[in-house]
Backbone as CSV, one residue per row, in Angstrom:
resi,resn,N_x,N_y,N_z,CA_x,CA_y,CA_z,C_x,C_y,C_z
1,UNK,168.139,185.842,48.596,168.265,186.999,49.470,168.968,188.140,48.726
2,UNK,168.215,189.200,48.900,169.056,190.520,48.596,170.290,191.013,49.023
3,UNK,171.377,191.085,47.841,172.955,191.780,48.425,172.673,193.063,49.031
4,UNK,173.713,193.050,49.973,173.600,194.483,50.431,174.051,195.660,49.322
5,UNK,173.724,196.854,49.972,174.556,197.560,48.781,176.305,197.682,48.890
6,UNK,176.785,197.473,49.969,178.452,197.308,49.779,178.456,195.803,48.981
7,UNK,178.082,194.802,49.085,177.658,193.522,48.282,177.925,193.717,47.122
8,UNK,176.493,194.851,46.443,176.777,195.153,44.930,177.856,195.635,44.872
9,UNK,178.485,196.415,45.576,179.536,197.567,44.888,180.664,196.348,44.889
10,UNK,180.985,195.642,45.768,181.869,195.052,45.724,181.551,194.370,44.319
11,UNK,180.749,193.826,44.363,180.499,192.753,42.965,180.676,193.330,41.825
12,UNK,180.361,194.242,41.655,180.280,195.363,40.533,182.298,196.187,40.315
13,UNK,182.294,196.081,41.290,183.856,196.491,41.133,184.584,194.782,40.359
14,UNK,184.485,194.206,41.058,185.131,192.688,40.671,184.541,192.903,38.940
15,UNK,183.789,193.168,38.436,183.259,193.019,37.324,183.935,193.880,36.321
16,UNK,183.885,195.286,36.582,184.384,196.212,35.931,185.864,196.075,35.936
17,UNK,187.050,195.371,37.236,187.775,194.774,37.189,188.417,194.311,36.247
18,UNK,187.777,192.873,35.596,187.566,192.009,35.037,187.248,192.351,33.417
19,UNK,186.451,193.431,33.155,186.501,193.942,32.109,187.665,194.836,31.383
20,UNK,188.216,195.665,33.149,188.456,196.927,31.900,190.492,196.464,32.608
21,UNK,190.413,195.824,33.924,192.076,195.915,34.662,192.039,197.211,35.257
22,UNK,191.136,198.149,35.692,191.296,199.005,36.368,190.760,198.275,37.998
23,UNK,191.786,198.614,38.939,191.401,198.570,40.680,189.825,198.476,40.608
24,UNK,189.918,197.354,41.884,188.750,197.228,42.414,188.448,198.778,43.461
25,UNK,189.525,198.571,43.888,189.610,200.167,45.064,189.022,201.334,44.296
26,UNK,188.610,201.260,42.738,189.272,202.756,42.048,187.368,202.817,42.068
27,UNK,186.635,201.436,42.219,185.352,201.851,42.009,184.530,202.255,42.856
28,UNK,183.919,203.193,42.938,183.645,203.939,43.963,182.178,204.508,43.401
29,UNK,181.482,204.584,44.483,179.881,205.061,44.670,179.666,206.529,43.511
30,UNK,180.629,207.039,43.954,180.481,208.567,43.441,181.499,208.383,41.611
31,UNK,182.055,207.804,41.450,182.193,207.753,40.206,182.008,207.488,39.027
32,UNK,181.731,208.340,37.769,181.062,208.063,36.286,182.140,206.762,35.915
33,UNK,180.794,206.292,35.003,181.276,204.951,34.140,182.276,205.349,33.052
34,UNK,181.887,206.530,32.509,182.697,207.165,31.478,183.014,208.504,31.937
35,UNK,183.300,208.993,32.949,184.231,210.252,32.879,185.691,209.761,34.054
36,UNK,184.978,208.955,34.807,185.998,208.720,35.761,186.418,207.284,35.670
37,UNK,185.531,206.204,35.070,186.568,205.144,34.712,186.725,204.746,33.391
38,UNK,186.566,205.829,32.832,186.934,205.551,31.197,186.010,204.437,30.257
39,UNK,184.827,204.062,30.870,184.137,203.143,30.065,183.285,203.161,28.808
40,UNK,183.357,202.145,28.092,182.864,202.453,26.412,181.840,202.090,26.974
41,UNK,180.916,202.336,25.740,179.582,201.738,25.599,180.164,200.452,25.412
42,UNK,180.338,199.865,24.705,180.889,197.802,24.735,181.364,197.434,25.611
43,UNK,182.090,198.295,26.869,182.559,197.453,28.368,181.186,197.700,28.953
44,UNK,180.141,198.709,29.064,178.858,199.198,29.639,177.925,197.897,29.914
45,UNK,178.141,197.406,28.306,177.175,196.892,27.826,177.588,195.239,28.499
46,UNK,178.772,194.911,28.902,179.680,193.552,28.939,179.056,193.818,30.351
47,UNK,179.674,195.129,31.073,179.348,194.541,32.867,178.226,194.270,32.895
48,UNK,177.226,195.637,32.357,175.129,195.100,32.832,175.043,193.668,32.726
49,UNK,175.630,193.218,31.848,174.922,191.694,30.933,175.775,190.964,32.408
50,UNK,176.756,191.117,33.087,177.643,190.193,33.833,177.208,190.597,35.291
51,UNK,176.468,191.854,35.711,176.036,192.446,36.603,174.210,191.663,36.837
52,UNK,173.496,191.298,35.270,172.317,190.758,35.381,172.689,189.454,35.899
53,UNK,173.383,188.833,35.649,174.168,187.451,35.851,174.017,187.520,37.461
54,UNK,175.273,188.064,37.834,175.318,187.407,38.919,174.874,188.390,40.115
55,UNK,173.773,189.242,39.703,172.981,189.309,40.772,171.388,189.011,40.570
56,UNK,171.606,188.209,39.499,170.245,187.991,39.247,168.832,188.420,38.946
57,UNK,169.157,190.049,38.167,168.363,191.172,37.814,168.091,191.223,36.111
58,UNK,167.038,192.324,35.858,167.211,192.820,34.254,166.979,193.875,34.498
59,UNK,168.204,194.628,33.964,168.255,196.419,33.290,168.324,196.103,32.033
60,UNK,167.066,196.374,31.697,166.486,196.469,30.481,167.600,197.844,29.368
61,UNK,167.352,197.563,28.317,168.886,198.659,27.339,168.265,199.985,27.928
62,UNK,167.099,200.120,27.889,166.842,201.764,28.006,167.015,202.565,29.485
63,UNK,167.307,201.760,30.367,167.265,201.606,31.621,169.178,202.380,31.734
64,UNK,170.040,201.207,31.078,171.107,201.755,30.874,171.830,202.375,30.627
65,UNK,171.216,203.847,30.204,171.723,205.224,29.762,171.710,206.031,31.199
66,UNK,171.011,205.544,31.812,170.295,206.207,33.757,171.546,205.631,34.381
67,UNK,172.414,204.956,34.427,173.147,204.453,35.269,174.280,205.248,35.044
68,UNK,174.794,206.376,35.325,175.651,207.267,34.990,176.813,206.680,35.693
69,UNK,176.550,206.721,37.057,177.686,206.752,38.510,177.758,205.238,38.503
70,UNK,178.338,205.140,39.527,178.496,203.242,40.267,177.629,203.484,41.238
71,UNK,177.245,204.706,41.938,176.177,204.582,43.068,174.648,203.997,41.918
72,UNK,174.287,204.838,40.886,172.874,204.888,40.476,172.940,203.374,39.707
73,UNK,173.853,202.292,39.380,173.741,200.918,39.491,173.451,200.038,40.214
74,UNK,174.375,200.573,41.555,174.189,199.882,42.600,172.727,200.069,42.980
75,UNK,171.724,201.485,43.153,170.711,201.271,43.432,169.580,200.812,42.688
76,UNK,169.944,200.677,41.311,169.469,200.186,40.542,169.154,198.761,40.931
77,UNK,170.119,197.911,41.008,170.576,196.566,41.214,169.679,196.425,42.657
78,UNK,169.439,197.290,43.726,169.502,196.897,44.725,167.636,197.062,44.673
79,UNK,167.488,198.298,44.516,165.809,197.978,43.760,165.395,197.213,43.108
80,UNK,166.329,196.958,42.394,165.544,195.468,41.271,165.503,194.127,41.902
81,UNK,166.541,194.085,43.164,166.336,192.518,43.868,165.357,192.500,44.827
82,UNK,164.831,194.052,45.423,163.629,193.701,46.174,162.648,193.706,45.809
């Protein structure tokens, strides 16, 4: 069954979490991977791979330059499970 999209975000926060020690609270729909939570390309690259995991998707590498925000993942993620 498909996560909802608060589902992903939640999941996706736990992840980025987990990568970087920044708040789950701090991840938010409307915020850049790299302007607002400071993310490298090598944490980018750690969540997708942990984000394909455990929601059971592929964002393919070229796919991953499009995912600017935490919203355009989440819908990413959420298109790719239906």
């Amino acid at each position: 069954m498909a996560a909802t999209n608060e589902e992903i975000l939640a999941g996706l926060a736990e992840i980025v979490n987990e990568e970087t020690d920044l708040p789950v609270e701090d991840v938010q729909l409307d915020k850049s991977f790299t302007e607002d939570l400071d993310i490298d390309s090598i944490s980018m690259m750690t969540i997708v791979v942990e984000a394909e995991t455990k929601f059971s998707v592929t964002i393919p590498d070229d796919q991953v330059k499009n995912l600017k925000t935490v919203g355009d993942a989440v819908s990413y993620i959420a298109q790719a499970q239906a």
